[in-house]
N, C-alpha and C positions, 0 to 999 in steps of 0.2 A: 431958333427957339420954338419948343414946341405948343401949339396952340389947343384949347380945351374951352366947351361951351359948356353951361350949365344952365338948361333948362330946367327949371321954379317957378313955381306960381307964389309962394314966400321970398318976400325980399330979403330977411332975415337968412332963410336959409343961403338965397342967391350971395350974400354978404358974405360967410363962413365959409364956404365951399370955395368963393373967388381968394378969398385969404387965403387959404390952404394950398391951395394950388399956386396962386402966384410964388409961397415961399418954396414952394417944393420946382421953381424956373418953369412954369407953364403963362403964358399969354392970354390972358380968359377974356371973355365975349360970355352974357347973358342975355336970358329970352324969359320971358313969363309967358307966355303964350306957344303955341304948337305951331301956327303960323310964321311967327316971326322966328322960333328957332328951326323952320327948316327953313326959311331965307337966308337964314346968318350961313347954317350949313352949305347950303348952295352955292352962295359966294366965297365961299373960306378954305371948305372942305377939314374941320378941325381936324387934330389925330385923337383927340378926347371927347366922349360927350359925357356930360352928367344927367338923365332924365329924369326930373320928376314923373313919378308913378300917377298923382293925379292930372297931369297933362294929357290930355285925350286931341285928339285931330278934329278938325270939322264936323266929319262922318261919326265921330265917335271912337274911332280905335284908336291903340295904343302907339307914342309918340314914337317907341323905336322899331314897329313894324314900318312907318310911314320913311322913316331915315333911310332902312333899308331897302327900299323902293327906289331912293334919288339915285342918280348916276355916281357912279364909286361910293355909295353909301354901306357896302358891303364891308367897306375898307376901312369902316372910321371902330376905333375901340369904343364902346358905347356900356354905360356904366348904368343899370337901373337903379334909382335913389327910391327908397322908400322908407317910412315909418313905421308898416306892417311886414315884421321878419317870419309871417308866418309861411309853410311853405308852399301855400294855395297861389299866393301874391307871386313869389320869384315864382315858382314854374308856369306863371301867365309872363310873367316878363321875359324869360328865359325864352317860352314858344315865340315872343313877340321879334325873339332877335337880338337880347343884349347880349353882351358876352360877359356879364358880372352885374351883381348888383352890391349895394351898401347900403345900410340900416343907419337911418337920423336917431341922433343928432350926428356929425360924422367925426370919427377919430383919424386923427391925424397915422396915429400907428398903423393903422388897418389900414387906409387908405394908401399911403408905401407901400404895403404888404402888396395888394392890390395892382399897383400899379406896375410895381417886379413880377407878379405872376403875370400879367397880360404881356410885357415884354420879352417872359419866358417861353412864350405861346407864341410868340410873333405877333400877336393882336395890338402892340403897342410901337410904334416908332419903324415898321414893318417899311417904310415906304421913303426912309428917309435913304439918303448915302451914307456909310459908313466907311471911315477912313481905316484903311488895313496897311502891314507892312506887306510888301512884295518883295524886298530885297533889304537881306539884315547882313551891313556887312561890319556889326559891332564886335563880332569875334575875330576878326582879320584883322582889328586896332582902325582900322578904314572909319572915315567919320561921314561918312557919305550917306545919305537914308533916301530911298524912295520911295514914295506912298503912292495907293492905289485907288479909285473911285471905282467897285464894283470890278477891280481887277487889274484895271488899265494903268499901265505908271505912269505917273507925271513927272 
């Protein structure tokens, strides 16, 4: 199952976005704070992040330049949230490192939309195994199948 943090300083929002995701088969984990969502990161390593835009770090910077700092932080899809669609805002979040942002309050449509372009891009599920056929022997009438992890048959 794929896992997804959602960093918010709104519980309200942390609320909507763990619904949304949970129906859409994601395992969510929340943070209100910059601290503790790069500890959850640390320990988890999610394949999702959701960042609130007003989440700032210790220092003051932005929560997904400091993600992309951590060890394989480069590797997590990280989604800037914000309420400000204007395009000052994502081209700061954009420099900061996310690979997408979404505009609150969030739509479940867009967020799909969203989630299918990042796995079109590799930025999403990139890291999982995926099960492939390596030997189809359904046209021979043969009922025999072999599947492959990254190539290898089992």
């Amino acid at each position: 199952m794929a896992t997804a943090l959602i960093a918010d300083i709104s519980d309200a929002s942390r609320r909507a976005a763990s619904h949304l995701l949970e129906r859409l088969g994601y395992r969510v984990a929340t943070a209100s704070a910059a601290e503790e969502a790069l500890a959850l990161i640390a320990g988890t390593m999610p394949d999702l992040v959701l960042a609130d835009a007003r989440i700032e770090t210790a220092n003051g910077g932005l929560l997904p330049a400091a993600i992309r700092k951590l060890a394989g932080g480069k590797d997590i899809c990280l989604f800037h949230v914000t309420a400000d669609a204007g395009a000052a805002s994502i081209r700061r979040a954009m420099d900061a490192g996310a690979d997408d942002y979404l505009v609150k309050p969030y739509d479940e449509a867009l967020l799909r939309f969203k989630l299918m372009q990042a796995r079109a891009r590799g930025r999403l599920d990139a890291g999982r195994p995926q099960l492939r056929v390596v030997q189809d022997n359904a046209a021979t009438g043969a009922t025999s199948w072999r599947f492959g992890l990254y190539g290898k048959a089992v």
